[in-house]
N, C-alpha and C positions, 0 to 999 in steps of 0.2 A: 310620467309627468303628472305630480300633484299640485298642481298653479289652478287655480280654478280657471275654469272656459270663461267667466265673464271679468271677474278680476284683474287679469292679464290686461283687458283693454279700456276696461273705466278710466285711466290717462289718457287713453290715447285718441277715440273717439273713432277705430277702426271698427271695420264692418263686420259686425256678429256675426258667426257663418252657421249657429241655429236657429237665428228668429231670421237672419238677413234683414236685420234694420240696420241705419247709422245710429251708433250711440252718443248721444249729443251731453259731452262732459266739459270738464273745465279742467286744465292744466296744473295738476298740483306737485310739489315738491317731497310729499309725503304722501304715507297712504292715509288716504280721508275719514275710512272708516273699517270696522273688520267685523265681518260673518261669522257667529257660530253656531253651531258647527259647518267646517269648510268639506265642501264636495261630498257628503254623507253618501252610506249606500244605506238602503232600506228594502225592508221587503212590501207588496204590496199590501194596502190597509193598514199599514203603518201609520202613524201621529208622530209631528215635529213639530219642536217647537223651536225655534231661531232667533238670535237677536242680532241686534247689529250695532255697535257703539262707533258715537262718531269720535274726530279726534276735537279735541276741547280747545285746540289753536282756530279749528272752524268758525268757532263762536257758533254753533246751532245747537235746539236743544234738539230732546226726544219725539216733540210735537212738530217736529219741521221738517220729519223723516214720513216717507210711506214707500208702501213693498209694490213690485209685481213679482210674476210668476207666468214665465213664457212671455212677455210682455204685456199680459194683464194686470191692472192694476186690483191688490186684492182686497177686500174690504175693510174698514175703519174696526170694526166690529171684532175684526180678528186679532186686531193691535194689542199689545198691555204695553205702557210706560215702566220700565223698571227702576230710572234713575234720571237726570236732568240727559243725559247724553247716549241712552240708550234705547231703546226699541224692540220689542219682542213681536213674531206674528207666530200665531198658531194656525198649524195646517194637520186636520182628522181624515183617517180613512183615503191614505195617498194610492191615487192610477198609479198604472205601469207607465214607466217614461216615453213620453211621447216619440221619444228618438233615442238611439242607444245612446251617444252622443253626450245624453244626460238635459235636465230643464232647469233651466235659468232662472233662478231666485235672485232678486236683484232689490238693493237699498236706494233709494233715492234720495235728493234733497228736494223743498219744497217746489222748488222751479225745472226740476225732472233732471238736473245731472244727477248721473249715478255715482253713489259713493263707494260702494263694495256689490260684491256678485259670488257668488255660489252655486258650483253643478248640484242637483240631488239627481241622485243612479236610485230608481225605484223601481224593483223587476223580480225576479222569483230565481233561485238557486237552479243550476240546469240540473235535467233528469239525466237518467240512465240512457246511453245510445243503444238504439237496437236495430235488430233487423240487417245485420251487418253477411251480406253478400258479396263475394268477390269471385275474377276472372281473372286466367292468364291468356294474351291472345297469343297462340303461338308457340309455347310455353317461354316468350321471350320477357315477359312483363310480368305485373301482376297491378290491377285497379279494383276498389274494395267499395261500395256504397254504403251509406247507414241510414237510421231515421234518428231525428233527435231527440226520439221520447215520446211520452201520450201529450203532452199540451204541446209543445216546440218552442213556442213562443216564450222569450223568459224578459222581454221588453229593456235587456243590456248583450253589451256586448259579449259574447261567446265564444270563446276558441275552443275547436276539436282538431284533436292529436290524436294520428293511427298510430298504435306500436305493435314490433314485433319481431318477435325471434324464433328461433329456433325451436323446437319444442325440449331437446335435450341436452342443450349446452349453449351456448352464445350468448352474446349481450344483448339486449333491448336495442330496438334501432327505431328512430321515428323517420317516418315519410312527411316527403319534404314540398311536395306535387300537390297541390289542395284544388288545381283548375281547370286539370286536363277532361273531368267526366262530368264538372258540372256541382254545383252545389252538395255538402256533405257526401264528398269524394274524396280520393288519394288514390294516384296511380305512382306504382314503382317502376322503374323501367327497367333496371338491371341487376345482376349482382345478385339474383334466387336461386337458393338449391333444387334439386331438383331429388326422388326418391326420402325426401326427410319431410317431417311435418313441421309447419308453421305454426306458432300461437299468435294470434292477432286480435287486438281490442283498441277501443276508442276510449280517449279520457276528454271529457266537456268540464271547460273551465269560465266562471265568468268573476265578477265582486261577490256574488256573494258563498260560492261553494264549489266544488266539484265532483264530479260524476263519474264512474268508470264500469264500461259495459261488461256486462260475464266477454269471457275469452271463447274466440273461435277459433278449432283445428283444423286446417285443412291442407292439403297434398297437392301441390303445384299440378302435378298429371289428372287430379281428379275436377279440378274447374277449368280447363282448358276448351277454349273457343277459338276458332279461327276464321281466316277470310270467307269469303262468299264462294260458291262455285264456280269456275271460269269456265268460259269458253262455252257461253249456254248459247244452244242453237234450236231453233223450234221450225219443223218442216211439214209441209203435205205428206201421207202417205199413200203415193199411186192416186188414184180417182176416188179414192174412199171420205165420201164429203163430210162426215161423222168423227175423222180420227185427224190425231197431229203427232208427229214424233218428235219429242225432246230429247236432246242430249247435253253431258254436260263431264268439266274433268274436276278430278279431284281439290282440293283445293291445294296450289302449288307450295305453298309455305309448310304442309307435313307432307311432301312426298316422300323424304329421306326418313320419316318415323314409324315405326310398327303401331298401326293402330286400324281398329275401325271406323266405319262411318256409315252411316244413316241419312238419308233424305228427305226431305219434303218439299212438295210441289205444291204451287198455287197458280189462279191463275182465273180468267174473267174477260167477259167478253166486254168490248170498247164501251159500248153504250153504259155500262154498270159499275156501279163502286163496290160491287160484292163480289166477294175474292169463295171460289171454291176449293179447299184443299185437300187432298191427295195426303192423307197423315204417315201413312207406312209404306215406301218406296223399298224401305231395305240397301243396301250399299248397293246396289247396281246405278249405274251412271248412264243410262235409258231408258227409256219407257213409251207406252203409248196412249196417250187420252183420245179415248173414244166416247161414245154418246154427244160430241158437240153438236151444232146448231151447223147446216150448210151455209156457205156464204156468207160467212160471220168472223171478224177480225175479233181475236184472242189476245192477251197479255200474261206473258208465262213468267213463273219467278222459282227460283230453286234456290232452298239452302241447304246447310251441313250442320253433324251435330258427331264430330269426332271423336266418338266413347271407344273406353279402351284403349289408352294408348298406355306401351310398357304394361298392359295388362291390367289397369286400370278398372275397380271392380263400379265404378259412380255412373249416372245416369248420360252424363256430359252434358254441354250448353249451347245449343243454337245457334250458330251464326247468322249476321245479316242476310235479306234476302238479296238472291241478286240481282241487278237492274232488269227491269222489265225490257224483255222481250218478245217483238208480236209476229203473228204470222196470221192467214186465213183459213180458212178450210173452203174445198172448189163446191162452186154452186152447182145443184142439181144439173145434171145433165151436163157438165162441164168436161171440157176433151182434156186430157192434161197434157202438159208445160210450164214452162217456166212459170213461179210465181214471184208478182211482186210483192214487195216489199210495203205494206200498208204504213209503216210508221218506223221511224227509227229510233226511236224511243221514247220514256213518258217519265215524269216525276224524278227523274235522277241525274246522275252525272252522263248519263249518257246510257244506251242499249248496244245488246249486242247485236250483231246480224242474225235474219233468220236465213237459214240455209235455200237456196231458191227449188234446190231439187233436191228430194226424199233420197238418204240414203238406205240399207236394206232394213226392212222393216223392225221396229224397236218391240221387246213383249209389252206386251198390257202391263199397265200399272195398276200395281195389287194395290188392293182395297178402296172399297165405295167412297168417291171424293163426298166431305161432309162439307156443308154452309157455314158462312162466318170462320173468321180469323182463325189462323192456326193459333194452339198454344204455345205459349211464351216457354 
């Protein structure tokens, strides 16, 4: 739609929906006056210069006109007279527009109805998209993120398009999903090969040019992430006030797929927001944290990082962790039985149960739990 945004409603005296004022006009049969240039696009630091002629049934001249700009009125100083019925302002060294939306340059007559209006789109050509990462959860989908370039900002509106096909035959297919992961996203749900490589690239388009990021290759089976670990249980072991036994099952959505898997533990006692992790579990689906504190409620978390699947030579991606799960370790001198249950969960959709009584003892979990956040 090329109708200018202020234009449209100089008859009508509706409500500007980028200044959000009422525009207080008069009723004409004709148009009153006309802008030129209408709806420009410019780059920043740009110079315009515009006029506005009125119609000569008005009976007004040149000098019975003046400008705003956003609904400022712009200075005398900036005016030139070019003829009895027209009006120039000059505007040096233009900002990025205030709103994508575009800024209202607007003609007046003496008593402030407006006789004509004008968007100007003042904003910078989009860059290159980069940084373009993508997942399949499951190998059911596939969701892709980007960054929009070193500034981002281009002060107009922006459209980004994922494309993608095939690597050695097929047509270009664009994604259609722009909301599912969140800002400069696209998730596919369905309909991916699987064993063939993909090319996949982002094109950023706005007024004044467009951008298309180098092309990314990648193999459905090689960025595959899935659900969390189920079925996490965290128990006492015997009277040993130092240890807890975690276990937990694979994650159910590849149990039908030849692949491996990897774990990682986390995990922190109640009083602390500092998470200890446990970096290399290896596929085994128990273990035993030992060195804790007696008498101390814990918060356990485990995820998965499903490499290798169909032989799969890539690193794989990490799934969520899974809801915290707590349990305690028995205080010095403590008889054993049954333990309860300190907390049924914390910060999520909910926890699992810890198991009240120690099944047979879990091995040690290899390698020195390190401080601070696992890696991403």
């Amino acid at each position: 739609q090329r109708e200018s945004c202020v234009s449209q409603w100089a008859q009508t005296g509706r409500r500007c929906p980028q200044q959000g004022l009422t525009l207080q006009t008069r009723a004409f049969k004709f148009n009153p006056a006309v802008i030129s240039p209408q709806d420009p696009t410019l780059v920043i630091g740009s110079s315009l210069t515009a006029t506005c002629s009125v119609n000569s049934d008005l009976h007004l001249k040149a000098e019975d006109l003046y400008w705003t700009l956003n609904g400022r009125r712009l200075p005398p100083e900036s005016y030139k007279v070019l003829n009895g019925t027209t009006l120039s302002v000059a505007l040096a060294n233009l900002n990025g527009s205030r709103q994508q939306s575009g800024d209202n340059l607007v003609c007046h007559s003496r008593d402030g109805s407006i006789l004509a209006g004008s968007c100007l789109y003042v904003g910078l050509p989009p860059e290159k998209p980069v940084n373009i990462t993508c997942w399949s959860k499951n190998m059911k989908d596939l969701t892709c993120k980007w960054a929009p370039g070193t500034e981002g900002e281009t002060y107009l509106h922006t459209n980004y398009t994922l494309k993608y096909k095939l690597r050695w035959y097929g047509r270009d297919n664009t994604c259609q999903e722009y909301r599912t992961a969140g800002q400069y996203s696209c998730h596919i749900p369905k309909d991916l090969a699987l064993f063939t490589p993909y090319e996949i690239w982002v094109e950023a388009s706005n007024r004044l040019g467009v951008a298309v990021s180098e092309v990314v290759m990648l193999d459905i089976l090689d960025v595959v992430t899935t659900d969390p670990p189920a079925d996490v249980t965290v128990s006492r072991v015997g009277d040993l006030e130092d240890q807890l036994s975690v276990r937990w099952s694979s994650p159910p959505a590849l149990k039908d797929f030849l692949f491996q898997a990897k774990y990682q533990i986390q995990y922190r006692v109640e009083d602390s927001a500092e998470w200890k992790v446990v970096d290399d579990v290896g596929n085994q689906t128990s273990c035993r944290l030992a060195g804790l504190r007696p008498g101390t409620v814990y918060f356990v978390q485990v995820r998965c990082n499903p490499f290798g699947i169909y032989g799969s030579k890539k690193a794989g991606i990490w799934s969520d962790w899974s809801n915290p799960t707590a349990a305690s370790t028995p205080r010095s001198g403590e008889q054993r039985g049954p333990v309860a249950i300190p907390k049924a969960g914390e910060g999520g959709r909910g926890s699992s149960e810890s198991s009240p009584l120690a099944r047979p003892a879990a091995m040690p979990c290899p390698g020195a739990p390190a401080r601070g956040p696992a890696p991403s």
